[in-house]
C-alpha positions as CSV (number, residue, x, y, z in Angstrom):
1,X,-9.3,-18.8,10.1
2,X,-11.3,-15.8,12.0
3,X,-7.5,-14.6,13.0
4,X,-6.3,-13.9,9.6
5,X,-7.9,-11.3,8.4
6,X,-8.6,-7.1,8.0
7,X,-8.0,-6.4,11.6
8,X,-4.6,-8.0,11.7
9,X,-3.2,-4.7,9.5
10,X,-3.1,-2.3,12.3
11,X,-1.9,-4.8,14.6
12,X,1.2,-5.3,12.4
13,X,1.6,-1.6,11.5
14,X,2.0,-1.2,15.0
15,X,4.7,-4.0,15.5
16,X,6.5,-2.4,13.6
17,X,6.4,0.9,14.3
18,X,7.3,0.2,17.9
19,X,10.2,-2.2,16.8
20,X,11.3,0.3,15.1
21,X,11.6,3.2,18.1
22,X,12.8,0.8,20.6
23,X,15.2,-0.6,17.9
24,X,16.7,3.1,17.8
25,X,16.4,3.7,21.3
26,X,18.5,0.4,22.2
27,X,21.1,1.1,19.8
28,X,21.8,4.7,21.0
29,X,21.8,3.3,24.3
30,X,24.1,0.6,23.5
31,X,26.5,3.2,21.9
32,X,27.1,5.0,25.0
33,X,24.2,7.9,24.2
34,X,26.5,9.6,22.0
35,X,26.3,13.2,21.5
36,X,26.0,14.0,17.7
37,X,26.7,16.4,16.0
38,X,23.7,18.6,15.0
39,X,22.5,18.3,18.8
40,X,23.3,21.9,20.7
41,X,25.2,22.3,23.8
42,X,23.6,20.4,26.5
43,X,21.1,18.3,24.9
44,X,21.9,15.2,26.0
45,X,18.7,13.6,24.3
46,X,18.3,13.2,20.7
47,X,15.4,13.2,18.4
48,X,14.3,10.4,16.5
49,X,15.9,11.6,13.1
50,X,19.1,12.2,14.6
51,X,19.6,8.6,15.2
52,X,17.6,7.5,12.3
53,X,20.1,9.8,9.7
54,X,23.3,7.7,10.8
55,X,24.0,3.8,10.6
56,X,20.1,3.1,11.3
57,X,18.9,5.2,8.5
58,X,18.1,2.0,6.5
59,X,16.0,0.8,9.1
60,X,14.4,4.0,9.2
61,X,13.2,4.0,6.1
62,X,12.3,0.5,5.6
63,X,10.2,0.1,8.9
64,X,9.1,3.6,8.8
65,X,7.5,2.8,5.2
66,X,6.2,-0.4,6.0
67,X,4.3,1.1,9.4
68,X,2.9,3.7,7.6
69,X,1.8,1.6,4.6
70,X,-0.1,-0.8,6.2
71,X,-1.7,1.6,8.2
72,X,-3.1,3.5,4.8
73,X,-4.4,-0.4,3.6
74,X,-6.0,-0.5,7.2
75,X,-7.5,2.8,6.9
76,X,-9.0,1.7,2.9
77,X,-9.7,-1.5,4.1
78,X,-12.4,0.1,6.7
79,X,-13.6,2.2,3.6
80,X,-14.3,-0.8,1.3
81,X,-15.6,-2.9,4.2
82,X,-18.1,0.3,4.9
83,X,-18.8,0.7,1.4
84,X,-19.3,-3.0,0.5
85,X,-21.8,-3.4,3.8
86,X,-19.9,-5.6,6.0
87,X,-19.2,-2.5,8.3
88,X,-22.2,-0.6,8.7
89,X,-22.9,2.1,6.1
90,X,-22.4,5.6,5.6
91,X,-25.4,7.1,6.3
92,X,-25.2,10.3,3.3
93,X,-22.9,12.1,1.2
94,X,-21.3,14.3,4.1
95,X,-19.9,11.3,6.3
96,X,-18.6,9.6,3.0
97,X,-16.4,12.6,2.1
98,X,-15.5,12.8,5.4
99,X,-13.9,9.1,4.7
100,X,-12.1,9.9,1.6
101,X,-10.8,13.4,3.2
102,X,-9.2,10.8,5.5
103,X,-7.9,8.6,3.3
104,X,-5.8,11.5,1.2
105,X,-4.9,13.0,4.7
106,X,-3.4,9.5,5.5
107,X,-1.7,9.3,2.6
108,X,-0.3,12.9,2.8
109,X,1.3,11.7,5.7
110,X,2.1,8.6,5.1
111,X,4.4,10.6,2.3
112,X,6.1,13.1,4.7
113,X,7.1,9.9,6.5
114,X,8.5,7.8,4.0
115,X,10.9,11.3,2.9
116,X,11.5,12.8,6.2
117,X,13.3,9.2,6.9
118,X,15.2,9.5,3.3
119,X,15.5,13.6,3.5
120,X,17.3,12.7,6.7
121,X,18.5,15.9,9.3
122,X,21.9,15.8,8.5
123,X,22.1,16.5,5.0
124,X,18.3,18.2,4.1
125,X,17.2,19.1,7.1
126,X,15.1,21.9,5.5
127,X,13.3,19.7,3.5
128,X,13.2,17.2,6.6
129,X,11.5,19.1,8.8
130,X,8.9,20.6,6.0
131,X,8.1,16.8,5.8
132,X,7.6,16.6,9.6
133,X,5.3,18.8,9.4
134,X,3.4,16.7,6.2
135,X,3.9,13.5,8.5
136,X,2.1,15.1,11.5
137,X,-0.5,17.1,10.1
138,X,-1.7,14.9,7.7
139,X,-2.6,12.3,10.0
140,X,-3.8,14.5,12.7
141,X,-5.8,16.2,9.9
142,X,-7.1,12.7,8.4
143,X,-7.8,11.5,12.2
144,X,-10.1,14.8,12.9
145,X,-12.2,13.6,9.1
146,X,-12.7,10.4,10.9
147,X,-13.6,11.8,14.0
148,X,-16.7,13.6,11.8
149,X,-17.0,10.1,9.8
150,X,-17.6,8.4,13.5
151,X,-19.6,10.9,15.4
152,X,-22.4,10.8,12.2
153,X,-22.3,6.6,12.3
154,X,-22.2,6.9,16.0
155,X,-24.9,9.1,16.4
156,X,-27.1,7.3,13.9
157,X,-26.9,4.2,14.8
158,X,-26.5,4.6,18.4
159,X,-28.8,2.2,19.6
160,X,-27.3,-1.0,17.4
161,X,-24.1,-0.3,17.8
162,X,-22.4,1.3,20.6
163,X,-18.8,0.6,19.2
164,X,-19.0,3.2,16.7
165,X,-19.1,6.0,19.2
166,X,-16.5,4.7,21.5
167,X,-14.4,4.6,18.3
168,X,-15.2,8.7,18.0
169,X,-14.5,9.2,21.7
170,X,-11.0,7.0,21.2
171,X,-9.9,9.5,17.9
172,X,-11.0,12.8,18.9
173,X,-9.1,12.2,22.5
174,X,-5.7,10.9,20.0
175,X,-6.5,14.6,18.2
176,X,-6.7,16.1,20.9
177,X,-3.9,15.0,23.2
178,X,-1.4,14.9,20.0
179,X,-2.1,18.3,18.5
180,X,-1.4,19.7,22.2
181,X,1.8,18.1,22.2
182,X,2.6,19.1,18.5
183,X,2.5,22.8,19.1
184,X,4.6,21.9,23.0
185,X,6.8,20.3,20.5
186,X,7.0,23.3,17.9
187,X,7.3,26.3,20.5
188,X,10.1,24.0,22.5
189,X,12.3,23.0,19.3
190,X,13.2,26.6,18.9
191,X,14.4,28.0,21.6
192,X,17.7,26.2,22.0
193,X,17.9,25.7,25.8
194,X,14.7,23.3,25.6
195,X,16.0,21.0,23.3
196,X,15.6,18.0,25.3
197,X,12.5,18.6,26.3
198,X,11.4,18.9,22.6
199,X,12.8,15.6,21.8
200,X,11.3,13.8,24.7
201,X,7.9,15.5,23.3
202,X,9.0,14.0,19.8
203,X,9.5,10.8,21.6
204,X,6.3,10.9,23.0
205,X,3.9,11.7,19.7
206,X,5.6,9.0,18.0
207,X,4.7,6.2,20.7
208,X,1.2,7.6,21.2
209,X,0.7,7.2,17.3
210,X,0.9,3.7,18.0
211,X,-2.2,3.4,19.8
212,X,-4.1,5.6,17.3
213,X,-3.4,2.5,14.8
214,X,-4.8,-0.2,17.3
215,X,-7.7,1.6,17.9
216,X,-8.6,0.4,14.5
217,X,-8.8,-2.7,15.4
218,X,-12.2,-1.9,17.4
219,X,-13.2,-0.6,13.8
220,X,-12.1,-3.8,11.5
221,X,-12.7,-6.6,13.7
222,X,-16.7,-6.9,12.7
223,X,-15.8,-7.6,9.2
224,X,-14.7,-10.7,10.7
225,X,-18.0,-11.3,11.6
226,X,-19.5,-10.5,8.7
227,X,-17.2,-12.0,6.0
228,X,-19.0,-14.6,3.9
229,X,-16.2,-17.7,4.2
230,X,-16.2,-20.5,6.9
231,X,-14.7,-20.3,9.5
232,X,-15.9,-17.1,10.7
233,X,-16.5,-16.7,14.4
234,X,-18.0,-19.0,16.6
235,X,-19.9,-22.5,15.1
236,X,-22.6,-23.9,16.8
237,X,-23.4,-27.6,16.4
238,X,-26.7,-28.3,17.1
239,X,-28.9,-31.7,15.8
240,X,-31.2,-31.5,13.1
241,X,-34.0,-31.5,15.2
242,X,-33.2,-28.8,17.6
243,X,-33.4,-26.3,14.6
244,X,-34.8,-27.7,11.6
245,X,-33.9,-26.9,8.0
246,X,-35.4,-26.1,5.0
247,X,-33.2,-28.2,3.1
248,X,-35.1,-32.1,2.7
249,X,-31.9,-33.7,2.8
250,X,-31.2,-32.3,6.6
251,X,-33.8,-34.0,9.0
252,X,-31.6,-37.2,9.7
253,X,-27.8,-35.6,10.4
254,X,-25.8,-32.7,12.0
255,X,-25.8,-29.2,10.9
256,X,-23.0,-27.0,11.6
257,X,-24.4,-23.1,11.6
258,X,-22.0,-20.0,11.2
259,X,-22.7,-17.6,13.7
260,X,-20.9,-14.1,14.2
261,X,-19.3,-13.6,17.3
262,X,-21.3,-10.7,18.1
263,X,-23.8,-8.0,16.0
264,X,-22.6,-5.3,17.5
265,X,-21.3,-2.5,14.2
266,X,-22.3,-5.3,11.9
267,X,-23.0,-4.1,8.3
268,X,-26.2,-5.0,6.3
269,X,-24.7,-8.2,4.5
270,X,-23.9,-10.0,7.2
271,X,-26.6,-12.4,6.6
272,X,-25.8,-12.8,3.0
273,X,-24.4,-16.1,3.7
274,X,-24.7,-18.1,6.7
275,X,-23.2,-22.0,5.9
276,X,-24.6,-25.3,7.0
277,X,-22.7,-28.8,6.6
278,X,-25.7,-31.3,6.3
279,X,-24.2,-35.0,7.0
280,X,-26.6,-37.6,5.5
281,X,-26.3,-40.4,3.5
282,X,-24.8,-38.7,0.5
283,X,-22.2,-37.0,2.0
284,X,-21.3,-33.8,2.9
285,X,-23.0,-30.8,1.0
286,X,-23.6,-27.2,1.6
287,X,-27.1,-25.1,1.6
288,X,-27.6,-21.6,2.1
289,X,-29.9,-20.4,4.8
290,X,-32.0,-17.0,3.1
């Protein structure tokens, strides 16, 4: 089915990152809002590593590392796709470095992720928050390669495909709006009578991350459209006569044509394969349509 396939990955990154924050909200809720101990006098809001380095620390780490994880297989997922021409291609060298900038950005932070949740507050919280700092900047870093990947396809093609620079507009705003709060968040964690607003800040960055990884989904969702295996998109039936075929064997039965659901950021294979089912008197068969 269309459904199953590349575009689904930052859809369940997503889910899970957001289960995972309301998971941690609830359950300091349903504590009573406890006040632990590496919160100052007054905060009356933790961060999201003070919960995650207690009894939810598991969960931390596992969702955490999952989110992240399928996020970097979204993000080499729209590289292969580009590369393989069922996105539309790079246009030169410049944009395609710009790509694999991302990708070891991404993965940078993907890795301060994965051990700021194990290097947990409590017990390393040196090394926790030098990991912060990896988790943050690498993908704001790997978002602003993107941006430059985005504006260079956007501007090029520009005329075919419109969804490539309202991509660019939705990641350099998701730079822009989270690097602002990153250094709101850094000047406020250290003065020590603005603690809670630096948490809510904390609080905030992580939920708007979530809607930087569904705005892949405008990237991914042509290679639906594009993929080579039926069915993909929309079929329409239409008799034998009303659009004839080359195949001999087609002039007396049904054919059912594979068409994308729309053009728009499709890549230069898409019409690599487009499947018929003839129906005659021999049964089923399939042709290809060049």
């Amino acid at each position: 089915m269309w459904i199953v396939s590349f575009w689904m990955l930052p859809v369940i990154s997503a889910c899970v990152w957001v289960a995972m924050l309301v998971a941690m909200l609830s359950t300091w809720a349903v504590e009573g809002k406890p006040h632990y101990s590496e919160e100052s006098i007054g905060e009356t809001i933790p961060y999201i590593s003070d919960i995650g380095a207690r009894g939810l620390k598991p969960l931390f780490i596992a969702m955490g590392a999952v989110s992240v994880v399928v996020f970097d297989i979204a993000l080499l997922s729209e590289r292969w796709l580009r590369h393989a021409g069922r996105l539309v291609r790079n246009k030169g060298r410049f944009d395609k470095i710009c790509s694999v900038l991302s990708l070891i950005c991404a993965v940078v932070g993907a890795a301060g992720l994965i051990l700021l949740t194990i290097f947990d507050t409590v017990r390393h919280p040196h090394l926790h928050r030098i990991f912060l700092g990896l988790f943050i900047g690498g993908y704001l870093v790997s978002a602003l390669f993107l941006c430059l990947e985005y504006l260079r396809l956007g501007l090029s093609y520009r005329q075919q495909h419109v969804v490539l620079i309202v991509s660019f507009w939705i990641k350099i705003s998701f730079v822009v709006v989270e690097l602002a709060l990153a250094i709101a968040f850094g000047v406020l964690d250290k003065s020590s009578h603005r603690q809670n607003s630096a948490a809510v800040i904390e609080w905030v960055i992580a939920f708007i991350f979530t809607f930087y990884v569904l705005s892949f989904i405008v990237d991914l969702l042509p290679s639906v459209r594009t993929r080579h295996r039926i069915p993909q998109g929309e079929k329409a039936i239409q008799m034998a006569s009303a659009r004839p075929s080359t195949s001999s064997g087609a002039a007396n039965g049904n054919i059912t044509y594979e068409q994308p659901l729309t053009t728009n950021s499709m890549g230069d294979r898409a019409d690599t394969y487009r499947g018929q089912v003839v129906s005659g008197r021999h049964g089923p068969y399939r042709t290809e349509v060049v």
